[in-house]
MARVOMAR-114353 format. One record per residue (C-alpha): residue number from 1; residue in one letter; z, y negated, x. Coordinates in Angstrom, 3 decimals, always signed. Last residue first. Example, Ala and Ser with C-alpha at 12.3 -4.5 7.8 and 13.67 -1.06 7.14 Angstrom:
<nodes>
{node 2, "S", {+7.140, +1.060, +13.670}}
{node 1, "A", {+7.800, +4.500, +12.300}}
</nodes>
This chain:
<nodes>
{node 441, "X", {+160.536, -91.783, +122.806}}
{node 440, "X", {+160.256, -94.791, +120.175}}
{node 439, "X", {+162.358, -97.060, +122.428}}
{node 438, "X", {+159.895, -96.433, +125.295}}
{node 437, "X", {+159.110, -100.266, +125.465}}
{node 436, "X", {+155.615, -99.213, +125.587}}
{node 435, "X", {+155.381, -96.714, +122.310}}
{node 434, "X", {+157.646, -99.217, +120.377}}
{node 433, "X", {+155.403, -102.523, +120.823}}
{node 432, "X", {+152.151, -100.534, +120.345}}
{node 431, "X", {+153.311, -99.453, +117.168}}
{node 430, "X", {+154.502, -102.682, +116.339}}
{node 429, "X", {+150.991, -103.719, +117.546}}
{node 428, "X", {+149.015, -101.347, +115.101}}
{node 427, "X", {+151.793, -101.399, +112.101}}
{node 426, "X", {+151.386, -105.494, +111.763}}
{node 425, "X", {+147.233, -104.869, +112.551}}
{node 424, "X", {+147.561, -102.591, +109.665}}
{node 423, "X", {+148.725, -104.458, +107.159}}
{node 422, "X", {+150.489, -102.166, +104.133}}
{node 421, "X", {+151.340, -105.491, +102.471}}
{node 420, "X", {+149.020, -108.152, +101.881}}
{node 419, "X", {+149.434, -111.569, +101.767}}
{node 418, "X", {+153.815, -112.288, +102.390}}
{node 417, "X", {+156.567, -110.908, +103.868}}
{node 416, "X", {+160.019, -112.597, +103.460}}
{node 415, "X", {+161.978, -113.532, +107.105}}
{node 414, "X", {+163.464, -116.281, +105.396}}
{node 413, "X", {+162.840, -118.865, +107.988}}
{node 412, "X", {+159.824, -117.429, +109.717}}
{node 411, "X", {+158.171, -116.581, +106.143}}
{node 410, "X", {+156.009, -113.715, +107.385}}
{node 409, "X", {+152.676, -112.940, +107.543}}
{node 408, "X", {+150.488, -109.655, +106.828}}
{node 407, "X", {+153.125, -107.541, +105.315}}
{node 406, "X", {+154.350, -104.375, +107.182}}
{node 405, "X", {+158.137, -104.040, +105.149}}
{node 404, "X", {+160.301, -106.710, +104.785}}
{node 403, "X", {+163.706, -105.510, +106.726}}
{node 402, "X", {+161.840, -103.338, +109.040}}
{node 401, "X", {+158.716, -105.303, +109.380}}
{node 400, "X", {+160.522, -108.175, +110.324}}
{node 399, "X", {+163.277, -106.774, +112.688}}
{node 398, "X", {+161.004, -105.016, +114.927}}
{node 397, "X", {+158.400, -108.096, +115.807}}
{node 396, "X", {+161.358, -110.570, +115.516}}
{node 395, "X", {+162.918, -108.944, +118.443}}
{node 394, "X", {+160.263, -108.636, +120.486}}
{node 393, "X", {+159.555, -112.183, +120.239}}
{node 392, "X", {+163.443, -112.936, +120.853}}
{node 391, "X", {+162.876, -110.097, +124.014}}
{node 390, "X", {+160.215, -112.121, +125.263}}
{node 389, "X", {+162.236, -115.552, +125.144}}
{node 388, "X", {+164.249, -113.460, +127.233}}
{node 387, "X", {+161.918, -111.716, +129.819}}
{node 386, "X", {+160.231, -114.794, +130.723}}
{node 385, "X", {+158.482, -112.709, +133.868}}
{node 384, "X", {+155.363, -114.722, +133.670}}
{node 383, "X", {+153.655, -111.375, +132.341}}
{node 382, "X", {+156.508, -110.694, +129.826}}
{node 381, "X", {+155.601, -113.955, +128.827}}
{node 380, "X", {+152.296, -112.987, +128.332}}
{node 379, "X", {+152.511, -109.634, +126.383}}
{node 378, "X", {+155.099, -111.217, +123.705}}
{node 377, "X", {+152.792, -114.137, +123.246}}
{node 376, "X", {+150.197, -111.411, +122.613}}
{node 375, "X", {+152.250, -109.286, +120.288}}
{node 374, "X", {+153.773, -112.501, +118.303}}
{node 373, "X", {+149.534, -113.508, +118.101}}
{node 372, "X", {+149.720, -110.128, +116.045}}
{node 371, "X", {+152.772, -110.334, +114.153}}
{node 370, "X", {+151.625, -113.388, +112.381}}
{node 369, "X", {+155.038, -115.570, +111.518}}
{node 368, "X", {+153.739, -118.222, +108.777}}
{node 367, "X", {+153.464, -121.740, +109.207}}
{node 366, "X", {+149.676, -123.109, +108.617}}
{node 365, "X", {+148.216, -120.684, +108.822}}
{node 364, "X", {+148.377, -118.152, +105.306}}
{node 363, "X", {+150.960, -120.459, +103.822}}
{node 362, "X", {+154.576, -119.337, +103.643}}
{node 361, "X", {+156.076, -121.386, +105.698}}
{node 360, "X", {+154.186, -124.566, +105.786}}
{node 359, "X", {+154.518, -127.420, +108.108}}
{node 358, "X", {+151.984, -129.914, +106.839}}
{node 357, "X", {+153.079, -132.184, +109.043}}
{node 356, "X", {+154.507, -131.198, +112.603}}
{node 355, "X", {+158.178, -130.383, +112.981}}
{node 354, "X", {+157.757, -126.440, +112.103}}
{node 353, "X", {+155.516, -126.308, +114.924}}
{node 352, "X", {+152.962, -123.690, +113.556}}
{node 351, "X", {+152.282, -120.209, +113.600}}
{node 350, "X", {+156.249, -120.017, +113.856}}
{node 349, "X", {+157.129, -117.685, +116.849}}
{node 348, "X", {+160.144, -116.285, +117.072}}
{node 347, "X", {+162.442, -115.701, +113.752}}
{node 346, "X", {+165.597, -118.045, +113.677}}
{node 345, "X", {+169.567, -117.924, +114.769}}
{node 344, "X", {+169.148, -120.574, +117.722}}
{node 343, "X", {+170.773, -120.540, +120.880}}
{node 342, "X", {+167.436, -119.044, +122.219}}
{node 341, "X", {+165.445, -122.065, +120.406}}
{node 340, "X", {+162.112, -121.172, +118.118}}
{node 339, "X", {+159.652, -123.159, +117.703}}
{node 338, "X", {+160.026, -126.748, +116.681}}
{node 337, "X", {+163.201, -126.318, +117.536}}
{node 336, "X", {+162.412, -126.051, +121.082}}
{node 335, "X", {+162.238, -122.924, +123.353}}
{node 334, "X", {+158.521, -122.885, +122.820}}
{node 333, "X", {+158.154, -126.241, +124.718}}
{node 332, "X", {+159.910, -125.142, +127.358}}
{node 331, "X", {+158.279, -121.657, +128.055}}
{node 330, "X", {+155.230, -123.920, +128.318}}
{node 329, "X", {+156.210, -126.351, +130.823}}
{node 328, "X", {+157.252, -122.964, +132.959}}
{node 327, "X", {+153.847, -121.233, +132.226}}
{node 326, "X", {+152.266, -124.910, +133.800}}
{node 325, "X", {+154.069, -124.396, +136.773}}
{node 324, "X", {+153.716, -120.944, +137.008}}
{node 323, "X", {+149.932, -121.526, +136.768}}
{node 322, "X", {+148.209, -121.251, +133.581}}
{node 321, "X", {+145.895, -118.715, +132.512}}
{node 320, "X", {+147.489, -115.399, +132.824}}
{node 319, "X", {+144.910, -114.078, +130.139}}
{node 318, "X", {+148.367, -113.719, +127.522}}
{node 317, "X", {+149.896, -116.832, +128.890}}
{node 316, "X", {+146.505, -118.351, +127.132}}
{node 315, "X", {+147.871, -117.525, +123.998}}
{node 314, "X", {+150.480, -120.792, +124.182}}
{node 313, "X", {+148.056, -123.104, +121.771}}
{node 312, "X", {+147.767, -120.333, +119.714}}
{node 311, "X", {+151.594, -120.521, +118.344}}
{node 310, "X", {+150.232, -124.414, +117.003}}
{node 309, "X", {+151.008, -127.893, +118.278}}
{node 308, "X", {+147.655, -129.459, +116.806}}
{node 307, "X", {+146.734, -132.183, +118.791}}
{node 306, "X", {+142.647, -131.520, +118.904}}
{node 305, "X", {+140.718, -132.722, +121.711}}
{node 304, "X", {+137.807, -134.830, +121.543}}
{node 303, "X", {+133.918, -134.979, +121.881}}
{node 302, "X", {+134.079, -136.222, +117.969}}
{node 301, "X", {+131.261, -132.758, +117.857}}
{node 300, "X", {+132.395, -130.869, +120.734}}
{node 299, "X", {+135.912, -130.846, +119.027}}
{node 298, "X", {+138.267, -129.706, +121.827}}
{node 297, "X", {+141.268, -126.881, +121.234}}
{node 296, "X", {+144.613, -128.216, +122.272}}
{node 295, "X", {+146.758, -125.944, +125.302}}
{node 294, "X", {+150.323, -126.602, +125.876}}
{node 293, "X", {+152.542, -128.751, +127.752}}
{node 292, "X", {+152.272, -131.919, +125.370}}
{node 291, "X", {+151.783, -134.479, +128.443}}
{node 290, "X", {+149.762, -132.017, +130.591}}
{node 289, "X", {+147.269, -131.038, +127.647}}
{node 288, "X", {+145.122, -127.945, +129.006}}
{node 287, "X", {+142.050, -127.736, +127.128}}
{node 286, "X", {+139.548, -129.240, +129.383}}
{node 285, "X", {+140.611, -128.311, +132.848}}
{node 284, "X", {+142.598, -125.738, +132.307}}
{node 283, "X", {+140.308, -123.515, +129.992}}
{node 282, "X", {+137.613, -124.243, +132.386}}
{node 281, "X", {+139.348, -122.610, +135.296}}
{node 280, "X", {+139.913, -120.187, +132.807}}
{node 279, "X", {+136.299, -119.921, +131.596}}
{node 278, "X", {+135.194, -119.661, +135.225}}
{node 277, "X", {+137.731, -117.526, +136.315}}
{node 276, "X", {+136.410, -114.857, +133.254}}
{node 275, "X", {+132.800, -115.525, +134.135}}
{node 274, "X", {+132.956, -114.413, +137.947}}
{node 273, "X", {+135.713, -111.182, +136.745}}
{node 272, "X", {+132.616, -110.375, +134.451}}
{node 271, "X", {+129.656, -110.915, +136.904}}
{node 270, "X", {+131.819, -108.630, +139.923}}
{node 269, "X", {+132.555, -105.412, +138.211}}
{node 268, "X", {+129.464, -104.023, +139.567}}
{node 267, "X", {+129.105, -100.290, +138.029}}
{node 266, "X", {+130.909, -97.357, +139.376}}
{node 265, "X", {+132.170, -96.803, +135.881}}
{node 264, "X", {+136.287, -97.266, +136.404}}
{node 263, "X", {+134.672, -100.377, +138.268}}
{node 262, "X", {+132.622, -101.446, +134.763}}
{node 261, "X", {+135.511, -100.726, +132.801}}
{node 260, "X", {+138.158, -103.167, +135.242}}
{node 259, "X", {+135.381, -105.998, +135.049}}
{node 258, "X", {+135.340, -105.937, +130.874}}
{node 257, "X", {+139.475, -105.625, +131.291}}
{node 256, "X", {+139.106, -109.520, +133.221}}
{node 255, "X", {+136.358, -110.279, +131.137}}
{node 254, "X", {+138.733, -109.093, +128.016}}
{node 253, "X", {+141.436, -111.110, +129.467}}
{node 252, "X", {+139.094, -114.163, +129.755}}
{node 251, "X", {+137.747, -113.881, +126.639}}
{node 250, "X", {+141.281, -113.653, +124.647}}
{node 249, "X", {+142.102, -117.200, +126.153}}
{node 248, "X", {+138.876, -118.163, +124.864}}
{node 247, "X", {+139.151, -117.213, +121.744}}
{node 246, "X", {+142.722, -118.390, +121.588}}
{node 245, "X", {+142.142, -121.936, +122.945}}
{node 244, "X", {+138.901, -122.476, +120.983}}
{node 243, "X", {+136.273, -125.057, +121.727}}
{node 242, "X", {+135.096, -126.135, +118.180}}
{node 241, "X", {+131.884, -126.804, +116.574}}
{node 240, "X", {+131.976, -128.165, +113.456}}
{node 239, "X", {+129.198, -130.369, +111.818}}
{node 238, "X", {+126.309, -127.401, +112.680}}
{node 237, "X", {+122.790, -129.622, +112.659}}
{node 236, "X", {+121.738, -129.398, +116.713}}
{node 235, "X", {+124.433, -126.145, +117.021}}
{node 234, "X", {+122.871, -124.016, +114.329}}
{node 233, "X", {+119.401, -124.344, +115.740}}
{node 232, "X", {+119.706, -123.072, +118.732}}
{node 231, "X", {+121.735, -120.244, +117.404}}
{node 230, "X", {+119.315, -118.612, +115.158}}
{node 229, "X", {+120.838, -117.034, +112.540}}
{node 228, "X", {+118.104, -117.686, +109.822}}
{node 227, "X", {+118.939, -121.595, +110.013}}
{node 226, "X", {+119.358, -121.224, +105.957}}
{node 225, "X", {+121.726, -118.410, +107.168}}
{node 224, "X", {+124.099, -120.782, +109.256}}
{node 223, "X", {+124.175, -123.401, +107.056}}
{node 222, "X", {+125.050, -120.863, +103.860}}
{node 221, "X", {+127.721, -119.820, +106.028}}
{node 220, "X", {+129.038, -123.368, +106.772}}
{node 219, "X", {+129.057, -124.232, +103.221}}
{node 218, "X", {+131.041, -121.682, +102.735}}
{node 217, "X", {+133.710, -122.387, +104.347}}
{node 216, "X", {+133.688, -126.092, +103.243}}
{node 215, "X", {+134.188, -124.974, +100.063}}
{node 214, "X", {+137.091, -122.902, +100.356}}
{node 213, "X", {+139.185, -125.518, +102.240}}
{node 212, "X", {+138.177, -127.728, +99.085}}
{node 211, "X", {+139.730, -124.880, +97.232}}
{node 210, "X", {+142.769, -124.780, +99.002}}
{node 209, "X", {+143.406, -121.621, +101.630}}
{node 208, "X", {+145.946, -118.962, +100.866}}
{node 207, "X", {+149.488, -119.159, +100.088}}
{node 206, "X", {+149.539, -121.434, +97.097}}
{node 205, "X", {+147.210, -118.651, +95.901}}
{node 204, "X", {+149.321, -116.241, +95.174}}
{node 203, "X", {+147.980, -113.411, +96.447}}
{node 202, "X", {+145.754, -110.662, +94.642}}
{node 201, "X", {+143.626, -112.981, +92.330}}
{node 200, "X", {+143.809, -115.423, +94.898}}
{node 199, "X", {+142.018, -113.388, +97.491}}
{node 198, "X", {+139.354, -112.397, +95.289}}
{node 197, "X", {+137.548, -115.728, +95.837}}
{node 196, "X", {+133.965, -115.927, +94.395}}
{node 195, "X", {+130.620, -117.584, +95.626}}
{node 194, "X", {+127.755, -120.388, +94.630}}
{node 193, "X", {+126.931, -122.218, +97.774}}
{node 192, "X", {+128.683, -125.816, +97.602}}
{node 191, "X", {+125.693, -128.523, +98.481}}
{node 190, "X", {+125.359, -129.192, +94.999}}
{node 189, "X", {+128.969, -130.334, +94.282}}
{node 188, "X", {+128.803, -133.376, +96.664}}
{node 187, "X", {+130.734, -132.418, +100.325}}
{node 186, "X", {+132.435, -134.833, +102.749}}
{node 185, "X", {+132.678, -132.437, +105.500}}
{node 184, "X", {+134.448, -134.647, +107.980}}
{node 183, "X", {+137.684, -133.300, +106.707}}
{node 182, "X", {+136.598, -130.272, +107.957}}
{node 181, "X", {+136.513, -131.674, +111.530}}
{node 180, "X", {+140.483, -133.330, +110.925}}
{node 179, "X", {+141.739, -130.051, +108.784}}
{node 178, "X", {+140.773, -127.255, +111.579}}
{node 177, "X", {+143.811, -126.741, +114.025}}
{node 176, "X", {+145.906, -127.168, +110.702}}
{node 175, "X", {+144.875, -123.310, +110.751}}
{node 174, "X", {+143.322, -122.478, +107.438}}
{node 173, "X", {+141.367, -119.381, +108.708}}
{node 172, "X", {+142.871, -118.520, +111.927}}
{node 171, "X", {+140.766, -115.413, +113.098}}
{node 170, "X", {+139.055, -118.368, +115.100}}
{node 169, "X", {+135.584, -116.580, +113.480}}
{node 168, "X", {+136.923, -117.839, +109.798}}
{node 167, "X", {+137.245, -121.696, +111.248}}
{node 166, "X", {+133.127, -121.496, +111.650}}
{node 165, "X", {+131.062, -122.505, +114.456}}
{node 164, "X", {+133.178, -121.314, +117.268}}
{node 163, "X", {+132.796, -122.837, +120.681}}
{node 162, "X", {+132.579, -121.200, +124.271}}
{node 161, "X", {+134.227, -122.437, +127.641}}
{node 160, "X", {+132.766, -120.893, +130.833}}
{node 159, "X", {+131.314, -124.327, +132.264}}
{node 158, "X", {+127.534, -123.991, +130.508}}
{node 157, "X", {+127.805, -126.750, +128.592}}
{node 156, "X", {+127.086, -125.158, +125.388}}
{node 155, "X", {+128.627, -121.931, +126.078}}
{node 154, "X", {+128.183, -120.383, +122.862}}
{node 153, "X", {+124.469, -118.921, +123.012}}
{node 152, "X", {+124.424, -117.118, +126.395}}
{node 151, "X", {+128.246, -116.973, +127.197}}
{node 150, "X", {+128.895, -115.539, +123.531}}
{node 149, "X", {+125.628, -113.162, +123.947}}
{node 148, "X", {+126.081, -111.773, +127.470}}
{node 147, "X", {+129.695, -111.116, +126.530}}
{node 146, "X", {+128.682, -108.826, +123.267}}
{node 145, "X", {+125.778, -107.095, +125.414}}
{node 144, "X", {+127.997, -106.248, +127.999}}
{node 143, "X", {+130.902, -105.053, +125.792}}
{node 142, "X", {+127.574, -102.605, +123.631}}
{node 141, "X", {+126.391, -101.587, +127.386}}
{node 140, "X", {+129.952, -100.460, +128.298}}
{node 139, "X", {+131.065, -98.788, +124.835}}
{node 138, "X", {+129.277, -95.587, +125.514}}
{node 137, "X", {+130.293, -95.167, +129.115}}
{node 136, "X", {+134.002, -95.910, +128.482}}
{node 135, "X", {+133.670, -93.374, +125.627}}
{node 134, "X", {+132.506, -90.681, +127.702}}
{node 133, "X", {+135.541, -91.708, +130.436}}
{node 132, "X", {+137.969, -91.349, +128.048}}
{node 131, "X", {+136.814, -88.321, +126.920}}
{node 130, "X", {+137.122, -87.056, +130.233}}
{node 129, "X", {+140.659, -88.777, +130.551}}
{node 128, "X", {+142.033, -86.777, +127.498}}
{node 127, "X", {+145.795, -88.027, +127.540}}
{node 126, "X", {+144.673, -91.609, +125.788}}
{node 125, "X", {+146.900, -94.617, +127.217}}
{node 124, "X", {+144.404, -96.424, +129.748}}
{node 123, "X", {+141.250, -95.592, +128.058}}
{node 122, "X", {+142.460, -96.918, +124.674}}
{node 121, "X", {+143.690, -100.225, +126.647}}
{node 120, "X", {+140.384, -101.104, +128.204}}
{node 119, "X", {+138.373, -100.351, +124.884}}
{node 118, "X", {+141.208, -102.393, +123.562}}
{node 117, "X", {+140.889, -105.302, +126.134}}
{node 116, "X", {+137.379, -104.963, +126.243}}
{node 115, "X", {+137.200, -105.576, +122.265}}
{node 114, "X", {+139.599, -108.945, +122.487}}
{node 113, "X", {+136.704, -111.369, +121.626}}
{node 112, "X", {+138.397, -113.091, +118.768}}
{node 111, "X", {+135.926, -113.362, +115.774}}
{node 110, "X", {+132.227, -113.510, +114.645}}
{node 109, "X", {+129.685, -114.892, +112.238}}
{node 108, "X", {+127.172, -113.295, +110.084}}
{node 107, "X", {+128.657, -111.174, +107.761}}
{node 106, "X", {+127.486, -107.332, +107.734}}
{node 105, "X", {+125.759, -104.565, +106.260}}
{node 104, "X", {+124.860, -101.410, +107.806}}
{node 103, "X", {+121.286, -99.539, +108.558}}
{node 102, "X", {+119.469, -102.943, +108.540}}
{node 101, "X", {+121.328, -104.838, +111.596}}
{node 100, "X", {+121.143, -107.939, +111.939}}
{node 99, "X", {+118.853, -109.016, +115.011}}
{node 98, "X", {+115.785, -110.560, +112.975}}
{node 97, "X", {+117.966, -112.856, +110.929}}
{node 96, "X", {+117.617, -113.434, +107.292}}
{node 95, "X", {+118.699, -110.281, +106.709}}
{node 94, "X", {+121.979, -111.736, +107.414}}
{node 93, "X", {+121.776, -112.959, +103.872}}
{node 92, "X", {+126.004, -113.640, +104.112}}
{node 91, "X", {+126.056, -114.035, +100.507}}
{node 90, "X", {+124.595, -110.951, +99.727}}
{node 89, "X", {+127.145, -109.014, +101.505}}
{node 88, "X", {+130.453, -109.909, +99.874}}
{node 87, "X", {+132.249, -112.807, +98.972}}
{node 86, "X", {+133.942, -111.397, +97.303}}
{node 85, "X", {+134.318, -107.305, +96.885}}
{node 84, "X", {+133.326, -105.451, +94.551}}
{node 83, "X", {+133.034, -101.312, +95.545}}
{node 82, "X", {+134.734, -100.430, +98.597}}
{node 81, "X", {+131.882, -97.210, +99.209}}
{node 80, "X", {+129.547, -99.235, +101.109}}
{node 79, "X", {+132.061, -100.549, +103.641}}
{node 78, "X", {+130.672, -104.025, +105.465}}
{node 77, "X", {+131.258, -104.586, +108.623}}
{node 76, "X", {+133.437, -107.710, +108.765}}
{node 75, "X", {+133.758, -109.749, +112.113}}
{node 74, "X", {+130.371, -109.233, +113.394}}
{node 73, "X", {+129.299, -108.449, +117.080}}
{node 72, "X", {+127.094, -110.732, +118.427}}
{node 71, "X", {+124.851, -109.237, +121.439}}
{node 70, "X", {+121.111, -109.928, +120.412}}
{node 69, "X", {+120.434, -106.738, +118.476}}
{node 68, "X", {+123.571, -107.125, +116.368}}
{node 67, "X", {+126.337, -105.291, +116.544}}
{node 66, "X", {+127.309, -103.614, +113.016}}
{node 65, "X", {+127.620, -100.085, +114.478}}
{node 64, "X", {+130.202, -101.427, +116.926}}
{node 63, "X", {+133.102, -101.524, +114.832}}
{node 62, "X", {+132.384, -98.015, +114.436}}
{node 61, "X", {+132.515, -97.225, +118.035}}
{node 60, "X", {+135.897, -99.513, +117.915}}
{node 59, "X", {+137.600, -97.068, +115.340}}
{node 58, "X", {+136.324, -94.150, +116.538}}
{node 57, "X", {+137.531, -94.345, +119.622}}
{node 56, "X", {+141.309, -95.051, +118.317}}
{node 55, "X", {+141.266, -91.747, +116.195}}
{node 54, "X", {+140.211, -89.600, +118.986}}
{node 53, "X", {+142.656, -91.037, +121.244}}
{node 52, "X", {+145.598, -90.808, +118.442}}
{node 51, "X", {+149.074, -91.160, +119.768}}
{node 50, "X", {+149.282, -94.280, +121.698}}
{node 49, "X", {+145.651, -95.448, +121.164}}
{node 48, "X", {+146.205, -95.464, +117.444}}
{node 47, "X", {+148.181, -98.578, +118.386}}
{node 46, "X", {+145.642, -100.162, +120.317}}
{node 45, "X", {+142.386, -98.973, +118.100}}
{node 44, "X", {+144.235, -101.284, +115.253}}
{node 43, "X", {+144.259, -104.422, +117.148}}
{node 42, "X", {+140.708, -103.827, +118.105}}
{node 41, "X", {+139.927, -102.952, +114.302}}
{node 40, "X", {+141.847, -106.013, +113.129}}
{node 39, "X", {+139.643, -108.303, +115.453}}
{node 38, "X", {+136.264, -107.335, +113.899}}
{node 37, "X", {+137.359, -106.622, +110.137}}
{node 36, "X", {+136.551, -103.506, +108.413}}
{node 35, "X", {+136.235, -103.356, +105.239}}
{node 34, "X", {+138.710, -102.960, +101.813}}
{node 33, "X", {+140.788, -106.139, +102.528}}
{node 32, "X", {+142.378, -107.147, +100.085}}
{node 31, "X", {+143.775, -103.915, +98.269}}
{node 30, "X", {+145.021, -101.347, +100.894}}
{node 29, "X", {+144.843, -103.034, +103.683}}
{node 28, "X", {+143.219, -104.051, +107.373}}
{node 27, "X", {+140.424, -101.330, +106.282}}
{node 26, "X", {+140.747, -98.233, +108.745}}
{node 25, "X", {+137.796, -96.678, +110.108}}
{node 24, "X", {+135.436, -93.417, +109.761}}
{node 23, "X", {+137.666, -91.438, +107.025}}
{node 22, "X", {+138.771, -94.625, +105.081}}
{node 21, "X", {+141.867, -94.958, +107.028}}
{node 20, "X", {+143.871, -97.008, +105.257}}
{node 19, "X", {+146.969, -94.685, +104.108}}
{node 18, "X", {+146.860, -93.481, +107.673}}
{node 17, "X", {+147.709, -96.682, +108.928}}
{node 16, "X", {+150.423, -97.732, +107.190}}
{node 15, "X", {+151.864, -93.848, +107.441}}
{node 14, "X", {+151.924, -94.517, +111.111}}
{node 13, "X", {+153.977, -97.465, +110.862}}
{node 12, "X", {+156.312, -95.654, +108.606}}
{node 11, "X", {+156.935, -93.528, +111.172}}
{node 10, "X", {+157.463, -96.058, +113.558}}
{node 9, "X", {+159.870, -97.519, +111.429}}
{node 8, "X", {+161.816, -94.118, +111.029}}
{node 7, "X", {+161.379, -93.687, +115.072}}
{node 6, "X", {+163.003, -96.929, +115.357}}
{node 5, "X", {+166.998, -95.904, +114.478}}
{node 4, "X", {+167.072, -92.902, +116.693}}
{node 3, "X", {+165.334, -94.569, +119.491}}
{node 2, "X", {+168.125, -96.932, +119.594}}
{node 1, "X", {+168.593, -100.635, +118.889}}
</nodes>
């Protein structure tokens, strides 16, 4: 492929994400997802980063708005002028807790921490290094505060690793990563909050999460608000807590990028390099699975891992996590058919091993191509030097969007988009994708 024939795509790309900006941030799409979401606007600020600085600053300094007093940073801020949207503010009650915010509106729980990386990322690429620098010094304290609170109230043994408390702050709603500690949930009607779905009235809903899925969800949420927030609390009743490979895979980079603000700074880059070994040391010591060559999350509340061969179990190449050793393992198992092989005519990387029950191609997670865990698998083994299983991800990344247009998932066998189209994460990293390679130049 040429420059020649990209720059339309990236073009296009572009015009994804200017058709969402809502004049302060950019909603993930047009139609189902009229907010801002935590781990989309990171995304988002690294393509902008490439040929918007101004644009890309904004987004995460808006992001920010909706931190919290002690630290957590929500994953939807809430737009005012979206009209109806389910399930919206009031049934988060985050006034229930006395660090929400009262000049915005948000949820309650979190997702990925990869904001240092983009804050990181936006500096690296914008052409305005004094501004640059101004908006390093704004977003330091808020990055600080956002660590401090996931290794303060999260790490509940205090080794580096931290949990999640709902599947929605994985970013992976539905993954199969979730269906053994949600099955626990054995649920009578009256413990159901009352809420709405308007996901299924946009998508077909044999795509998105099951009812029962759906109830379990938000039974979580109302836990968490009829504990007022508080943390302590949460985790002595909360039936799922989960050790996360991705989140903390993307913790350690961001410590890692975290350490690399604070020296651009003159501050003491020291206490975020410290935390990010520690949770990778941790990562390898507890979520590592040497027989399976690939990383399982951990249920703190069976105390054991989770054998779900998912595309997130291979993030950690991302942080640099494993050893060459382990990287090599890895490669392996990806270049299987439950993947994708290199003499194989497929789509790299299935969300899910295609060989594993409940393989489903077109179903939110549990199957579907997500262009941006492609991007960080993409970033990692480029890391490890795996140039050609790279180049496969690469090539899916183009080729998808192109012949489908920027949907949110994609069938990995047919290569058909499905959720939303107009996705801006999908335009973000393809932009990203383009603008490094140099093919777009």
């Amino acid at each position: 492929m040429t420059s020649i024939t990209l720059q339309p795509l990236l073009d296009q790309a572009k015009d994804v994400l200017q058709g969402n900006w809502l004049g302060y941030a950019t909603k993930p799409a047009p139609r189902l997802y009229p907010h801002q979401w935590s781990w989309d606007a990171a995304f988002i600020a690294i393509g902008y980063a490439h040929y918007d600085q101004a644009r890309a600053q904004q987004e995460l300094l808006a992001l920010f708005r909706g931190q919290w007093t002690n630290g957590l940073l929500p994953h939807i801020v809430f737009n005012p002028q979206a009209g109806a949207y389910e399930p919206g503010p009031e049934f988060w009650q985050t006034s229930r807790s006395l660090h929400a915010p009262r000049e915005v509106q948000t949820s309650g729980i979190v997702q990925p921490p990869i904001h240092a990386t983009a804050v990181w990322h936006v500096y690296q690429h914008g052409a305005d290094r004094s501004a640059g620098l101004a908006f390093l010094r704004e977003m330091y304290p808020k990055l600080y505060a956002w660590h401090a609170y996931l290794y303060r109230e999260r790490d509940l043994r205090g080794e580096g690793l931290v949990y999640i408390r709902h599947p929605w702050e994985s970013g992976q709603d539905n993954s199969p990563i979730w269906d053994r500690s949600l099955a626990r949930l054995q649920l009578m009607p009256a413990q159901v909050p009352t809420y709405q779905r308007v996901d299924t009235t946009l998508v077909a809903a044999d795509e998105r999460p099951s009812s029962a899925e759906y109830d379990r969800y938000a039974y979580l949420v109302q836990l968490a608000y009829a504990n007022d927030y508080d943390e302590a609390r949460i985790r002595q009743v909360c039936p799922f807590l989960i050790e996360d490979v991705l989140f903390n895979a993307l913790l350690v980079q961001s410590g890692n990028d975290l350490a690399q603000i604070a020296l651009a700074l003159g501050e003491n880059p020291s206490p975020f390099s410290a935390q990010a070994a520690r949770t990778a040391a941790a990562l390898n010591a507890r979520l590592w699975d040497e027989e399976h060559a690939i990383y399982f999350d951990y249920d703190l509340v069976e105390s054991a891992p989770i054998h779900a061969h998912v595309a997130a179990g291979f993030s950690p190449l991302f942080a640099n996590v494993p050893t060459m050793k382990q990287a090599t393992r890895m490669l392996d198992k990806l270049n299987q058919c439950g993947f994708c092989p290199l003499d194989e005519h497929c789509y790299a990387v299935p969300s899910y091993d295609k060989l594993e029950p409940g393989f489903a191609g077109q179903r939110y997670w549990r199957g579907p191509i997500w262009l941006n865990v492609n991007w960080l698998l993409y970033w990692g083994l480029r890391r490890y030097g795996f140039d050609d299983y790279a180049a496969r991800v690469k090539e899916a990344m183009i080729l998808l969007p192109q012949r489908a247009g920027f949907y949110e998932y994609f069938d990995p066998d047919t290569g058909r988009g499905h959720g939303s189209d107009r996705f801006s994460w999908s335009a973000a990293l393809l932009i990203d994708l383009l603008s490094e390679g140099g093919e777009s130049s």
